[in-house]
KENU-197505 format. One record per residue (C-alpha): residue in one letter; residue number from 1; x, y, z. Coordinates in nm, 4 decimals. Layout:
% KENU-197505
rest nr c1 c2 c3
A NUM X Y Z
...
This chain:
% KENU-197505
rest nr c1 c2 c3
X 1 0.0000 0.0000 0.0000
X 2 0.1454 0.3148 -0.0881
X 3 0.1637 0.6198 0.2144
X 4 -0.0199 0.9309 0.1287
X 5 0.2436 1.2068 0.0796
X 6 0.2863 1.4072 0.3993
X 7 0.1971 1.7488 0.3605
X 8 0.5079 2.0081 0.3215
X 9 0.3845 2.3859 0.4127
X 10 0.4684 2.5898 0.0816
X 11 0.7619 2.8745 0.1391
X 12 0.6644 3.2338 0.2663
X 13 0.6444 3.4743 0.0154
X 14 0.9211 3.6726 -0.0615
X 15 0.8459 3.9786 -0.0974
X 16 0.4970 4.0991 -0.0827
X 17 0.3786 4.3048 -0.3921
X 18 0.2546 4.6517 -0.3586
X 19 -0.1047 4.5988 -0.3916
X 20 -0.0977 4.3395 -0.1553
X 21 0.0645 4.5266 0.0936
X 22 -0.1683 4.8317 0.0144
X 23 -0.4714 4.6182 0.1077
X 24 -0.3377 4.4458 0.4126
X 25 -0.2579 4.8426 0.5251
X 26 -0.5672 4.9803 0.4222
X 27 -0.7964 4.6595 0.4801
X 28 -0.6198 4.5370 0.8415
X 29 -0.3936 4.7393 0.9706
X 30 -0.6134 5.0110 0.9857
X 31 -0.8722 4.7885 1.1751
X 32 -0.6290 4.6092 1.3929
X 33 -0.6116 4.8241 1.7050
X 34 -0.9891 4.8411 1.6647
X 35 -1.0334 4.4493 1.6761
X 36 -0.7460 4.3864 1.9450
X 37 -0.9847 4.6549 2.1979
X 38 -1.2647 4.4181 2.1463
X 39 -1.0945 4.1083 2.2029
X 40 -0.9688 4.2703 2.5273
X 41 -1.3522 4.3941 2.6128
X 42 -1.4349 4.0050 2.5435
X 43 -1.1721 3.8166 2.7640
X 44 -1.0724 4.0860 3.0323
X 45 -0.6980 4.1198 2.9042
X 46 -0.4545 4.2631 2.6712
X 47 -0.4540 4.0780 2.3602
X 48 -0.2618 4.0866 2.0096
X 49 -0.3083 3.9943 1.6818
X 50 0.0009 3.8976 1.5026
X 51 -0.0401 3.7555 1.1509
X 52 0.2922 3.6431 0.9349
X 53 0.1483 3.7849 0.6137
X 54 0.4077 3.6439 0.3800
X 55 0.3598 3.3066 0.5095
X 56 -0.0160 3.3158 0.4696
X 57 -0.0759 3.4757 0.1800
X 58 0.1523 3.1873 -0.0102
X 59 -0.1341 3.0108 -0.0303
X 60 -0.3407 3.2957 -0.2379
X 61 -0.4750 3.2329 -0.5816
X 62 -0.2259 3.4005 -0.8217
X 63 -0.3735 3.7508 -0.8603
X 64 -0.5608 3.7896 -0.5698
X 65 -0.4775 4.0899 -0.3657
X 66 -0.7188 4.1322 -0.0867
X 67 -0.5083 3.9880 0.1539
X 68 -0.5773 4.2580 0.4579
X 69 -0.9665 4.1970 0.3491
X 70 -0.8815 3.8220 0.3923
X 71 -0.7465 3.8518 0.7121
X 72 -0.9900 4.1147 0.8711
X 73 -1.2903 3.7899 0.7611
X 74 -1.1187 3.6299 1.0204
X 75 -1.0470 3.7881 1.2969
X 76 -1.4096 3.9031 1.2153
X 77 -1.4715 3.5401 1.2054
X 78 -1.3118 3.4703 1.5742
X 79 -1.4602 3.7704 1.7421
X 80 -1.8143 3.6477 1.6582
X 81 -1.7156 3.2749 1.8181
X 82 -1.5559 3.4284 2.1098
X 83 -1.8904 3.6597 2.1585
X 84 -2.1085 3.3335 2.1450
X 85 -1.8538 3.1449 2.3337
X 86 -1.8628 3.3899 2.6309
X 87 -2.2224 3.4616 2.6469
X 88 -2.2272 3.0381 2.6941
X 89 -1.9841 2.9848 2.9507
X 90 -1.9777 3.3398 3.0952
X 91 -1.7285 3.3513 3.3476
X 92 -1.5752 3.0415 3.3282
X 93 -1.5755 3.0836 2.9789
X 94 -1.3157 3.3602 3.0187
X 95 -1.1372 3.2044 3.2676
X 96 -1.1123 2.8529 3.0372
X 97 -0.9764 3.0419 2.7379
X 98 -0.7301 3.3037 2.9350
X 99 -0.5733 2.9578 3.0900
X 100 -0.5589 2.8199 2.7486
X 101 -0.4227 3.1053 2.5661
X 102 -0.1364 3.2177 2.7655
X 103 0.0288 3.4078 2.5283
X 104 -0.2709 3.6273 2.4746
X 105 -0.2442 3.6432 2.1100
X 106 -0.4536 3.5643 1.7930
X 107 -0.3030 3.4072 1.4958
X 108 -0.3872 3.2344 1.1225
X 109 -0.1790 2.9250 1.0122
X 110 -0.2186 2.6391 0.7447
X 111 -0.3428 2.2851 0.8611
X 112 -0.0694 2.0769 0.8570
X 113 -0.2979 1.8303 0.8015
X 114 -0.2734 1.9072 0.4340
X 115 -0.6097 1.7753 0.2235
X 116 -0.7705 1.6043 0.5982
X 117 -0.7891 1.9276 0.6914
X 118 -1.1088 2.1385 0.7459
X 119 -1.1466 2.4287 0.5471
X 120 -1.1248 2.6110 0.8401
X 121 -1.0272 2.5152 1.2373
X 122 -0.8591 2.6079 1.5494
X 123 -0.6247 2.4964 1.8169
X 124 -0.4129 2.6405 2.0409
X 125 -0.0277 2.5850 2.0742
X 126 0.2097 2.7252 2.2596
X 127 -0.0519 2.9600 2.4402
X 128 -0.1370 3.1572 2.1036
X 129 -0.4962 3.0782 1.9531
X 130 -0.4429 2.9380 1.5712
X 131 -0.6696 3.0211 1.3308
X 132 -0.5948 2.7251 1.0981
X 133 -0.7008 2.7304 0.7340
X 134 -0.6851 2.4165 0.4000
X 135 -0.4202 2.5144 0.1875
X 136 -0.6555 2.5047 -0.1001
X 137 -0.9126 2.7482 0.1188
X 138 -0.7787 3.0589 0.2194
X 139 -1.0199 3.3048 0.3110
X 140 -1.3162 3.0332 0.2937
X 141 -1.5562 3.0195 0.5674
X 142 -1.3939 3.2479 0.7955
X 143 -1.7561 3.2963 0.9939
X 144 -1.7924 2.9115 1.0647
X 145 -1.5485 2.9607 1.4004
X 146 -1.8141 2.8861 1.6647
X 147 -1.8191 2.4978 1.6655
X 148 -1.3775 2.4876 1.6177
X 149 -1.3582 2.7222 1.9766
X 150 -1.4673 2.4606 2.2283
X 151 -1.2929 2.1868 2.1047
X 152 -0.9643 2.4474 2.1175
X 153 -0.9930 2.5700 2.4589
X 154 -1.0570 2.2080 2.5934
X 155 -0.7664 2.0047 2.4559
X 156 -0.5317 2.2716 2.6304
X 157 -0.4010 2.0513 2.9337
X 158 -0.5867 2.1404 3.2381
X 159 -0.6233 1.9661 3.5441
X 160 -1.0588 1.9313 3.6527
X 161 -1.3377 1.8579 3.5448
X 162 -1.3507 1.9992 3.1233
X 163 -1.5532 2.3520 3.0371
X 164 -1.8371 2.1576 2.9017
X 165 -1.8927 1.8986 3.2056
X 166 -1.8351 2.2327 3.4749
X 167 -2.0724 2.4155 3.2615
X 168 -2.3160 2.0935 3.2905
X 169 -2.2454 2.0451 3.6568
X 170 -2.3422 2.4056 3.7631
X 171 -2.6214 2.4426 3.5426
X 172 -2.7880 2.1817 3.4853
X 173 -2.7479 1.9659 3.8255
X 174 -2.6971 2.2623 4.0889
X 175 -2.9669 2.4220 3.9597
X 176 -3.2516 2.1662 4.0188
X 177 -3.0754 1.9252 4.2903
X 178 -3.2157 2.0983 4.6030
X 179 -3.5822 2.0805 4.4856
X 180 -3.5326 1.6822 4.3920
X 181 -3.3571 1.6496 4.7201
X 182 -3.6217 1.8322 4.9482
X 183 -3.8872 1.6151 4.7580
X 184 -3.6889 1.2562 4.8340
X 185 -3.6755 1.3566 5.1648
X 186 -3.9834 1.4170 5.2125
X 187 -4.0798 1.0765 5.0763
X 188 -3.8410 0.9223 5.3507
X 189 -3.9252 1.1297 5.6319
X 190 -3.5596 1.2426 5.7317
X 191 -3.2549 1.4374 5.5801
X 192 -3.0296 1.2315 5.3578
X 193 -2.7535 1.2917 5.1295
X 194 -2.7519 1.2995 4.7524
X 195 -2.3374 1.2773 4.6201
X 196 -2.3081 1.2860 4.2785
X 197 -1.9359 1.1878 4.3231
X 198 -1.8908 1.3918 4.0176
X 199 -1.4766 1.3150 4.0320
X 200 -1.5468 0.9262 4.0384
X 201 -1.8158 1.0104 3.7371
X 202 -1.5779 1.1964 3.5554
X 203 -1.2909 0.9859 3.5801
X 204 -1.4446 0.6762 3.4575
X 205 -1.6121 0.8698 3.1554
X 206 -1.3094 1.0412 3.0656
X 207 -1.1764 0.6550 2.9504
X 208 -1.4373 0.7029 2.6479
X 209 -1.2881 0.8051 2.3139
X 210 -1.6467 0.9583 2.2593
X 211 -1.6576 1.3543 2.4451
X 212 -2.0128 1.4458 2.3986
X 213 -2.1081 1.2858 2.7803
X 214 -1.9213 1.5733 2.9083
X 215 -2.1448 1.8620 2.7664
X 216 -2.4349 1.6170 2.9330
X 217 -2.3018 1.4620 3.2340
X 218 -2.5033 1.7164 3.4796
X 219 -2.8569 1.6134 3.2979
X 220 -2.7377 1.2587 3.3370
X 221 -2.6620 1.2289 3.6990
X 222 -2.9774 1.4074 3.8246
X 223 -3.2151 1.2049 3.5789
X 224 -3.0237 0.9341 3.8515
X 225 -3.2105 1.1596 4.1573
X 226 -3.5110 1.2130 3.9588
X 227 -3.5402 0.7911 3.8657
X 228 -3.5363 0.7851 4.2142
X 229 -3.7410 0.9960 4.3404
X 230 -4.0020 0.8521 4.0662
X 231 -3.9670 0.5263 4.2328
X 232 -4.0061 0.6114 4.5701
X 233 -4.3215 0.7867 4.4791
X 234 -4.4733 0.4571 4.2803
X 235 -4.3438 0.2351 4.5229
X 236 -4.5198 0.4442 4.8400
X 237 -4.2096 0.2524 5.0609
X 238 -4.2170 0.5651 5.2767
X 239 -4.5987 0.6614 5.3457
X 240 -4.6555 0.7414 5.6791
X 241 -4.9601 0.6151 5.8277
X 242 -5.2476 0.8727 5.9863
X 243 -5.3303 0.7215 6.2881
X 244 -5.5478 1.0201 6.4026
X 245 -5.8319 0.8222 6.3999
X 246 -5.7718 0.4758 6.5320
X 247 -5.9396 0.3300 6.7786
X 248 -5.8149 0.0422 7.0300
């Protein structure tokens, strides 16, 4: 069987031409301090853009000029994920992606991944978010950011629970467990406790090569409190008995 080719990242330009320089000027430059001021507004800190133009635009169709309109789509692009990405996680959101990104810096790279690669992605290395683009699809897609951000942010090594299963956890298990667990013990008659043991949980699901438990894993343990508490009321184990009447 023969091995695919491995793919070899073409050669930064040499020397930009004028008009592409122009644009990136005109097109990006211009815009740049104006993008980095919303980033900051968006994640609390100081953050930069820094763009290697002449290795990037190597992979521009023969002609094509637009390059500072190219790389204003997307930084466009990654502000719009990072607006939806904050108004999801909020806080922790911000906290997730400053831990992740170090370096505090924005950048756009080829996939190394040559023709596997997405049309467009992210990742982070080194601290410094990648915007990473097909070789064959520069400037394609640069909106389609929101669903590559996640994924990002949470293979950055981190010790504790993931943003997704946190995110889970606080909202949809802390939110509802203290109504399910004032109900159970009502059924019982007495005060117990309910422990997820969330670590154990996470631990043993964290074995799976499949992540999408983790955006779920809240849901999941309190349908455990709410199957219980189901049962408990079909089952009528704890009834108590009015005796208010009985005679003897």
């Amino acid at each position: 069987m023969v091995k695919p080719t491995p793919f070899v990242p073409k050669p930064a330009v040499a020397k930009l031409p004028l008009a592409v320089r122009k644009d990136i000027r005109d097109n990006f430059d211009a815009k740049k301090e104006d993008f980095q001021a919303r980033i900051k507004a968006l994640v609390g800190t100081d953050f930069t853009i820094n763009i290697n133009a002449a290795e990037v635009w190597a992979y521009a169709d023969e002609g094509n000029t637009s390059a500072g309109t190219c790389f204003s789509g997307y930084v466009e692009g990654f502000i719009s994920a990072l607006q939806a990405f904050m108004t999801k996680f909020e806080d922790n959101g911000k906290t997730f992606f400053n831990e992740a990104v170090t370096q505090s810096e924005l950048t756009i790279a080829v996939n190394l991944l040559g023709d596997k690669g997405d049309t467009i992605n992210s990742e982070v290395k080194d601290g410094v978010y990648r915007i990473l683009f097909r070789h064959d699809r520069l400037g394609y897609n640069c909106n389609w950011l929101d669903s590559t951000m996640l994924p990002a942010i949470e293979a950055a090594p981190r010790e504790g629970f993931s943003l997704s299963a946190k995110n889970s956890i606080e909202n949809d298990y802390e939110t509802e467990i203290d109504e399910i667990r004032d109900e159970i013990n009502k059924l019982v008659g007495t005060e117990i406790n309910l422990d997820p043991n969330f670590q154990e949980v996470y631990k043993a699901l964290s074995q799976l090569k499949d992540n999408d438990w983790q955006a779920r894993i809240g849901t999941t343990v309190l349908n455990y409190w709410k199957g219980l508490q189901y049962q408990l009321e079909r089952q009528g184990l704890f009834r108590t008995l009015d005796l208010s009447d009985s005679r003897g």
